[in-house]
N, C-alpha and C positions, 0 to 999 in steps of 0.2 A: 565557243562550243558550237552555234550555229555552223561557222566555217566546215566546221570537221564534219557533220551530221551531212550538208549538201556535198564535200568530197565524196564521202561516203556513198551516198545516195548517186550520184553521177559515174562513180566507179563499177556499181552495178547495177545501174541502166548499161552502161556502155560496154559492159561484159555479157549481158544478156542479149544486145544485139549483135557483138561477135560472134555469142556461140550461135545462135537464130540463123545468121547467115552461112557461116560452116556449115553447120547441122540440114541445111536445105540443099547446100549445094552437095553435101554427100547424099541426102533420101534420095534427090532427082538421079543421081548416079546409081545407088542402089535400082532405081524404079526401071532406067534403063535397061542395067543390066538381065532383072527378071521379066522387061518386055522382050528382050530380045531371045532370051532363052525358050521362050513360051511360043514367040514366032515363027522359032528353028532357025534363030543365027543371023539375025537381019541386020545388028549393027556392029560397032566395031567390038573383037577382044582383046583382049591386051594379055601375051602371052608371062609367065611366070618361071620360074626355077623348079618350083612345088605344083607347078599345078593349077587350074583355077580353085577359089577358092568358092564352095558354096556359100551361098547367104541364107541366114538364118529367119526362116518366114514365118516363124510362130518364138511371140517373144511374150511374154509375162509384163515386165515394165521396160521402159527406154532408161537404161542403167546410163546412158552419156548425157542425161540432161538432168542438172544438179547434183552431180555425182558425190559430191561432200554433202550435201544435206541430204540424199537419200543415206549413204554412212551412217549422220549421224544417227537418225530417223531408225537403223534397223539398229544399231546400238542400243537405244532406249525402248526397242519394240516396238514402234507404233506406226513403222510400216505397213504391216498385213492390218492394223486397225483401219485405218486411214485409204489404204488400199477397199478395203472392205465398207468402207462407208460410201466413199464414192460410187462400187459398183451396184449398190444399194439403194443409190441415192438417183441410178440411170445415169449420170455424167460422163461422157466421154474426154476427162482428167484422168492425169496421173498424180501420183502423192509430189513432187517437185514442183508441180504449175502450182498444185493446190498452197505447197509453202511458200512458192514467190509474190502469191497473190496476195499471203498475208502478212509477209515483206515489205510488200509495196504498199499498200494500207498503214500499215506503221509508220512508215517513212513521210508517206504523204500528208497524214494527219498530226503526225509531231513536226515537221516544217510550215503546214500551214499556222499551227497554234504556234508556233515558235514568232512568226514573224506575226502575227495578229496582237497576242496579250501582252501586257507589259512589264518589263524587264524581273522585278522581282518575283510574278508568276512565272515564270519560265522553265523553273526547277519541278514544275507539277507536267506539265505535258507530256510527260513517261505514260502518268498512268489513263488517258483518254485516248492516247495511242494504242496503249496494248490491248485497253476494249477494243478498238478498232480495227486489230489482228486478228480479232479472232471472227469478223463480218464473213469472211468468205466460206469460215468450218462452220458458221450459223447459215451463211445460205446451201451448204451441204445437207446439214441437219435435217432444215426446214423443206428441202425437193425429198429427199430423202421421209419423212414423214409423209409428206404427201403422196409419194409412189406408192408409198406399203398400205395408204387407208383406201387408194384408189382398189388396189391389189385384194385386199380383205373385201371389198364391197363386191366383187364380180368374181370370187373364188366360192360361194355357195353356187352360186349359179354355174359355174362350169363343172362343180362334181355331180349337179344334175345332168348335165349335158355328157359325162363320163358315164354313168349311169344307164342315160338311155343308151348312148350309143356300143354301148356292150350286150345291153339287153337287144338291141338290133343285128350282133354277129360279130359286132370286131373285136380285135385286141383291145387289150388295156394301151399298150404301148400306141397301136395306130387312134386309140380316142385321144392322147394326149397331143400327138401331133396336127389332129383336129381343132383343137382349140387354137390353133394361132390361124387360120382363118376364118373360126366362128366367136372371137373373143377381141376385146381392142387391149392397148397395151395398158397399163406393162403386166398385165396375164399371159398376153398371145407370146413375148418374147421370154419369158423365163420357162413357161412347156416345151419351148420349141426347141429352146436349148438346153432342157431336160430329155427331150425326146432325139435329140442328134446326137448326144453324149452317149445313151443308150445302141443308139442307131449305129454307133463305130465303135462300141464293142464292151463299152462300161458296161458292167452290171447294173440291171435294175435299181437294188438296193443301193448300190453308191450314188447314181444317177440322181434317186430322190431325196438322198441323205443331204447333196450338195445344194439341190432345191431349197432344205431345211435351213442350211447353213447362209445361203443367198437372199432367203425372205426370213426373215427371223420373228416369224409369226407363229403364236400359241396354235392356232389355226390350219395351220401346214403340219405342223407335227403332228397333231392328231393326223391328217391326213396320211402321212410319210407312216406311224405306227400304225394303223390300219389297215393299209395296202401290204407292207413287210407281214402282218399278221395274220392276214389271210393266205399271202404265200406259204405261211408253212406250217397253219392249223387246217385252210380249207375252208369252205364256205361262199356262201353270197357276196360279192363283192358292189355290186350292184345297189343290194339293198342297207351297206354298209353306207356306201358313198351318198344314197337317200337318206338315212337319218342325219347322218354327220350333215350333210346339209343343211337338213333342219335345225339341228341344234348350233349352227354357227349364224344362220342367218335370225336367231331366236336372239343368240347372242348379241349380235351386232345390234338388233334392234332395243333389248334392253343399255347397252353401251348407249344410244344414241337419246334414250329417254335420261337417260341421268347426265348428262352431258347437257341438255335442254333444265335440268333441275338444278343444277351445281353451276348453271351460268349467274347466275346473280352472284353468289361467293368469288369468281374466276374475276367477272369485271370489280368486285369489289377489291380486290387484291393488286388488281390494275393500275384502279383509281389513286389507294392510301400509297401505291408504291410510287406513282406519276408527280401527284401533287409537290411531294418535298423538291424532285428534279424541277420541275416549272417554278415554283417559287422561288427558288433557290437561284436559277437562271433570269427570272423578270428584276428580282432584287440588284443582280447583278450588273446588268443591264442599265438599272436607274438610279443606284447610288452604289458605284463599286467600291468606292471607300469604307461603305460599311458593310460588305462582305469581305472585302483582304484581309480582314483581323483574321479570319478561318484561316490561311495561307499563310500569312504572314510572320504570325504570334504562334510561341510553342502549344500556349494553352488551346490556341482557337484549332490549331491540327489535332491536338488530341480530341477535343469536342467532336471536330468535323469527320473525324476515324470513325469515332465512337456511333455517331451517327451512322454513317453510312453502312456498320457492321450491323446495328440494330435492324436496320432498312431493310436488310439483304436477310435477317435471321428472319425477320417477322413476312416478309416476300415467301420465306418457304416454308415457314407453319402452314400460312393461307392455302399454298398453294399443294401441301400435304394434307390439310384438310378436306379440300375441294378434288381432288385426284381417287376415283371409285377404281378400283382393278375387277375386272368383272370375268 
């Protein structure tokens, strides 16, 4: 089994560095060719039957790298998911790097446990692999979390800074463009590419809809219906974007007191979920003999199921308990 697991694994190492070098040696050709064209003809062309052909300079994803896993991926739907978390998330990934990465993860961690534990645990290293696939969509998650709390802490503050700078004479549309050099990211770049999207020709209303769709914050949408609402009821817009400030940054602050009161439940839930993993690993550790009955014996995998499904049940009461939605 090992055998076939390392073919495996070296067949797509070594396919991934074929395509890596293809792949480079055409962008550097593509890159030529739009230096050249932008120069006015400086290096060589290479004439055609049809024509030159243009290249296409605005692309969505790189459809030639993982071309069967992107397939599968818009098969099951979770393309535009996956797509959408990354750009959420600030990463400059596509959905394919992001599956290889958790490819490779798999492989690495079911080869090392392969060749570490001994022969009759061997049949278990599936499943501390497959947690281990999913390390790369947890450090999406987690940048991804952190952009949008960054995002929420400095969005009061810039619908003040819209605010004034309307009540000073400009547009709505030129204070949005303001913010990405009176704001750090990632506020300054999601305006800005709210405010160019408008600037070449989108509609307002799509422009912040998109916003909505990009930051998928309770917080933006009020924003996004309040701007739409005054476009076509009338009114202060000014003194809209002043209250909503206050009541988001009211929010945030209540968010931030329970959050400080519900920490003693969060690390409690930590702890009773950490403990059985650490024991369970030092026992292992010091007398493995009397842990392999878990693995071993039918009775001791149903025990050790049975376990680990309670583990995971009582993990999310706690932490359904301790989770306020404010």
């Amino acid at each position: 089994m090992t055998g076939y697991v390392l073919i495996a694994a070296v067949i797509w190492i070594a396919s991934l560095a074929i395509w890596w070098m293809v792949s480079r040696a055409f962008r550097h050709a593509d890159t030529d060719k739009i230096k050249s064209r932008l120069t006015g003809g400086g290096g060589k062309r290479k004439a055609s039957k049809n024509g030159p052909k243009q290249p296409a300079l605005i692309r969505t994803e790189d459809f030639s790298t993982g071309r069967l896993i992107l397939r599968l991926l818009t098969r099951y739907q979770l393309t535009e998911k996956l797509r959408g978390l990354i750009e959420q998330a600030g990463l400059k990934w596509n959905v394919a790097r992001l599956v290889h990465g958790c490819l490779a993860m798999f492989l690495a961690v079911y080869a090392l446990l392969w060749l570490v534990l001994p022969s009759d645990l061997r049949s278990f290293c599936v499943f501390p692999a497959a947690g281990a696939a999913f390390l790369p969509i947890g450090y999406v998650l987690r940048r991804r979390g952190q952009r949008l709390w960054k995002f929420e802490e400095l969005f009061p503050e810039s619908l003040e800074f819209v605010a004034r700078s309307m009540r000073a004479g400009h547009a709505f549309s030129v204070s949005l463009e303001m913010l990405h050099r009176e704001f750090q990211e990632p506020l300054a770049s999601e305006f800005r590419r709210t405010f160019e999207e408008h600037n070449l020709g989108l509609p307002l209303e799509s422009a912040l809809q998109k916003l909505a769709q990009r930051v998928p914050l309770l917080d933006v949408h009020f924003f996004v219906s309040a701007v739409l609402l005054q476009k076509r009821t009338g009114g202060n817009l000014a003194e809209i974007l002043d209250k909503l400030a206050y009541v988001i940054r009211e929010r945030f602050k209540l968010r931030g007191k329970i959050r400080a009161i519900s920490a003693h439940g969060r690390m409690t839930g930590m702890a009773l979920s950490s403990i059985p993993v650490v024991v369970g690993a030092m026992l292992f550790w010091v007398n493995p003999d009397y842990v392999r009955f878990f693995f071993t014996d039918p009775t001791g995998q149903i025990m050790i199921a049975s376990a680990v499904l309670l583990q995971l049940a009582g993990y999310g009461v706690i932490k359904k308990i301790v989770t306020i939605e404010v």
